[in-house]
C-alpha positions as CSV (number, residue, x, y, z in Angstrom):
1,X,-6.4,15.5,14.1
2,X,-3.9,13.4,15.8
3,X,-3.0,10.4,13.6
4,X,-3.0,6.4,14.6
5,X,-0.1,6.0,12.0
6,X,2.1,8.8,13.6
7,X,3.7,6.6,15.8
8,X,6.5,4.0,15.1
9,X,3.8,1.2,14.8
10,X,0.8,1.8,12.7
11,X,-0.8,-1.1,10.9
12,X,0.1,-0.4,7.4
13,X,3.6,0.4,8.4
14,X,4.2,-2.7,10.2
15,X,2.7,-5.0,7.4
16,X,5.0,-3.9,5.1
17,X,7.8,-4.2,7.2
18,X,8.4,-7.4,6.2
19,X,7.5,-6.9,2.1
20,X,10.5,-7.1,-0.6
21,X,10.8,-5.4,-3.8
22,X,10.8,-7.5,-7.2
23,X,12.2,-5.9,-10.1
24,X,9.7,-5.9,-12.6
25,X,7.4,-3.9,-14.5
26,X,4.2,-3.7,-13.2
27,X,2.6,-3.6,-16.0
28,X,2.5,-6.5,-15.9
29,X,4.5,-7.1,-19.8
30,X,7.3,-9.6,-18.7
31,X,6.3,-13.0,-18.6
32,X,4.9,-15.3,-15.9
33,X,8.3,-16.8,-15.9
34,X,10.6,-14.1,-15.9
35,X,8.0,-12.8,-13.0
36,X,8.6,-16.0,-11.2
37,X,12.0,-16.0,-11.6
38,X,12.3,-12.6,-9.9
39,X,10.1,-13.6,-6.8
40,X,12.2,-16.9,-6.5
41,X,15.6,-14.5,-6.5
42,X,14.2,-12.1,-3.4
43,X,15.6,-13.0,-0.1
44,X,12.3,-11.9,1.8
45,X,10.3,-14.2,-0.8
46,X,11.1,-16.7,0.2
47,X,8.1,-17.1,2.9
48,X,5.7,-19.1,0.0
49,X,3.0,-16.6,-1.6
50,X,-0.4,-18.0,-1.5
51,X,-1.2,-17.6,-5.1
52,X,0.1,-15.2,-8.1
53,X,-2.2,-13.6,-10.0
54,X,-2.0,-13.4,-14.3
55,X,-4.8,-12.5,-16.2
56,X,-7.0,-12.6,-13.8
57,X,-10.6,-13.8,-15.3
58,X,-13.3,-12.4,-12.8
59,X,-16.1,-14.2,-13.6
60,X,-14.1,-17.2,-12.0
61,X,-14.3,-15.6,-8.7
62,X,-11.7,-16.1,-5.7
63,X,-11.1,-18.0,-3.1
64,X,-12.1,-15.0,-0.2
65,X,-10.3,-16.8,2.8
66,X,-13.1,-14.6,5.0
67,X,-12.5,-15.2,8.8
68,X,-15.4,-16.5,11.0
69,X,-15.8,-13.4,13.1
70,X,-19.6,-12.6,14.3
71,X,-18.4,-9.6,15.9
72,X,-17.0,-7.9,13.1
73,X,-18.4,-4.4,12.0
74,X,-17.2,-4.8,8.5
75,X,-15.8,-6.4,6.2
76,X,-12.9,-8.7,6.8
77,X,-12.7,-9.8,3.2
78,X,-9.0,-9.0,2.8
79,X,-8.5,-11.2,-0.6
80,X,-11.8,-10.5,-2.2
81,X,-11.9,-6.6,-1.3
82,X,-8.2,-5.8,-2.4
83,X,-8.8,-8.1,-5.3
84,X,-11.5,-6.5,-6.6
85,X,-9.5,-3.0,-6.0
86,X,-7.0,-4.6,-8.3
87,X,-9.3,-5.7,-10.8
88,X,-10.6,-2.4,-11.3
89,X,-7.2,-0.7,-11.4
90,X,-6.6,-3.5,-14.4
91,X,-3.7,-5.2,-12.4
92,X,-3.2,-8.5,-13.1
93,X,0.9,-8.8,-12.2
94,X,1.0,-9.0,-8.3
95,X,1.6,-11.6,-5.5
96,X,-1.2,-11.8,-2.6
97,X,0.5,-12.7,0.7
98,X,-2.5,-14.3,3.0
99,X,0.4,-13.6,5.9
100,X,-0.2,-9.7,5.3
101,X,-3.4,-9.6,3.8
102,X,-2.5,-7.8,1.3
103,X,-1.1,-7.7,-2.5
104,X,2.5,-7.2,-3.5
105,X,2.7,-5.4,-6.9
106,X,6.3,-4.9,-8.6
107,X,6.7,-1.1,-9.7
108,X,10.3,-0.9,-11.6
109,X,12.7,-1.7,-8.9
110,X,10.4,-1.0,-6.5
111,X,7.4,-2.5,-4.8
112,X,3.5,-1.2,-4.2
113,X,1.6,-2.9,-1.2
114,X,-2.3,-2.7,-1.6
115,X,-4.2,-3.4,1.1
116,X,-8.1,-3.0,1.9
117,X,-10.5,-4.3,4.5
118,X,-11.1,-4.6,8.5
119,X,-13.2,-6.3,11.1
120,X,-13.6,-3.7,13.5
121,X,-11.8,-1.0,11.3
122,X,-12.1,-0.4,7.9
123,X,-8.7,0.3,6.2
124,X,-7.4,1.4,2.8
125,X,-3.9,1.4,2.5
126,X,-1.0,2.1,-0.1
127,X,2.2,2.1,0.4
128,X,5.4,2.1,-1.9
129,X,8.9,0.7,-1.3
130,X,11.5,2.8,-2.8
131,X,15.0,1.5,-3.8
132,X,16.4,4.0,-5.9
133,X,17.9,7.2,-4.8
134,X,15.3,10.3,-3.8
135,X,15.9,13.6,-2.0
136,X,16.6,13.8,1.8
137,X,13.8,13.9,3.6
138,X,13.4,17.8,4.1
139,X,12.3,17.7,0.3
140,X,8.9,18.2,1.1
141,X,8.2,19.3,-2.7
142,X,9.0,15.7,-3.6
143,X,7.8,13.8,-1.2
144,X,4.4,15.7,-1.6
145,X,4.7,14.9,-6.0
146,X,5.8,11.3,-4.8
147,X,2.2,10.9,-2.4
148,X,0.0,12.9,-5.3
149,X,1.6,10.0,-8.1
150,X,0.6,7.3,-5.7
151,X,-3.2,8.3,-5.0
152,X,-4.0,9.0,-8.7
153,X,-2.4,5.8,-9.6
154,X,-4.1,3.5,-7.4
155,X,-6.8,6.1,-7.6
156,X,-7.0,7.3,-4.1
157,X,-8.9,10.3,-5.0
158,X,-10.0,11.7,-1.9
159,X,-5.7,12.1,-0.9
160,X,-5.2,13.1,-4.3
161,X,-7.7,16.2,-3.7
162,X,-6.4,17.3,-0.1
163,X,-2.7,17.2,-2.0
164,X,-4.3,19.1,-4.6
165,X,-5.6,21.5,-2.3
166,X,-2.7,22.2,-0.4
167,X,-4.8,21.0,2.5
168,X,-1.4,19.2,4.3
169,X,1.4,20.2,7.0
170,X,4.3,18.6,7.9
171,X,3.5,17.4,11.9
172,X,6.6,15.0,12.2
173,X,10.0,15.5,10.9
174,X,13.2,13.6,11.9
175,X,16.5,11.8,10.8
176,X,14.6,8.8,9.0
177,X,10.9,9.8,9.3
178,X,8.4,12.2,7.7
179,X,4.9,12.8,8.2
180,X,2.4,15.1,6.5
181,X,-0.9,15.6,8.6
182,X,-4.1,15.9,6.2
183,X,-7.7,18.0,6.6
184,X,-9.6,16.7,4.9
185,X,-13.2,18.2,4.7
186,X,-15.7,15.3,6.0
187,X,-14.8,13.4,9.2
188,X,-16.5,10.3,8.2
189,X,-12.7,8.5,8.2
190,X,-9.7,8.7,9.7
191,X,-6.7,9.9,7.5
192,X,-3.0,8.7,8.3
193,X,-2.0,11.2,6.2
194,X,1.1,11.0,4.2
195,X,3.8,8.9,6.0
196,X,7.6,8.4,5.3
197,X,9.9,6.2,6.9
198,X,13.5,5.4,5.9
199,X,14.6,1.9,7.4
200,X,17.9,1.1,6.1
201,X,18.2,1.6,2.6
202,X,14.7,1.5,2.0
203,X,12.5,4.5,1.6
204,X,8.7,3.6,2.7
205,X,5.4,6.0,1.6
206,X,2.4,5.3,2.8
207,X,-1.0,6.9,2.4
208,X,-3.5,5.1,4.0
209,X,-6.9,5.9,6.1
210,X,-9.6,3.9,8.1
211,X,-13.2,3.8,9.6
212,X,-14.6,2.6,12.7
């Protein structure tokens, strides 16, 4: 199945071309200040987040910042959806960035993008900034252990069972790009499949699928 993310700009891959790492657990066990601190010291955070997040209470609700758009199939809830996606993963530590519609959650020295919502498509997307040293690209073993640590994490079950299942093939290798096309067994969404892109010193993984 020919994938929308295969080429050099699909939408997850180009909201997180502008994200920055923050180096701190994601556990969200260092302080609000420390954690502030460490936002205030990236270069690329410097654009203003709308809001951090600690200890999150969710009776109190959110502000939804929902767009006024009667034509929209779904639901264009950025804030509220991915929030909720991050309550239930019991994440509390992250930055929403209204700009990318989408939440910025430090992972060691690197950085995890959640994204989830659509108008006329329906996305889901993960994607990891890596800062530290990995294997070349032609290490598919890793780069398949990397994607399967990523879907059970944020719980992304449905690519954690195609990786399982071996149902993957590499469709796209080059110098500073890898992709992994997917099968998975209903058609009911469209799967980016498992997508790598080295800009600079920065290693992105994505995984990430959509309905329309």
């Amino acid at each position: 199945m020919p994938s929308r993310y295969s080429q050099p700009e699909p939408q997850a891959l180009i909201i997180s071309a502008i994200l920055a790492c923050f180096i701190i657990s994601c556990t969200g066990n260092k302080t609000s200040s420390e954690s502030a601190d460490t936002v205030r010291s990236v270069t690329l955070a410097q654009t203003t987040p709308d809001t951090v997040h600690r200890n999150a209470d969710p009776s109190r609700g959110y502000d939804t910042l929902m767009e006024t758009d009667d034509d929209c199939v779904f639901n264009n809830d950025f804030k509220g959806l991915t929030t909720d996606w991050l309550e239930e993963l019991k994440i509390n530590d992250f930055i929403w960035r209204d700009d990318l519609k989408g939440a910025l959650i430090p992972a060691g020295e690197d950085t995890v993008f959640l994204s989830k919502g659509g108008c006329s498509h329906f996305g889901t997307s993960v994607e990891l900034w890596i800062h530290t040293e990995t294997p070349d690209l032609i290490d598919s073993t890793f780069w398949i252990s990397k994607a399967l640590e990523l879907a059970d994490q944020y719980e992304m079950t449905d690519y954690a069972e195609l990786i399982r299942k071996r149902k993957l093939k590499i469709s796209n290798l080059e110098e500073d790009r890898l992709w992994f096309e997917v099968f998975p067994d209903r058609d009911t969404e469209v799967y980016e499949g498992i997508n790598i892109i080295i800009d600079k010193k920065i290693k992105r993984l994505s995984i990430s699928k959509y309905s329309y």
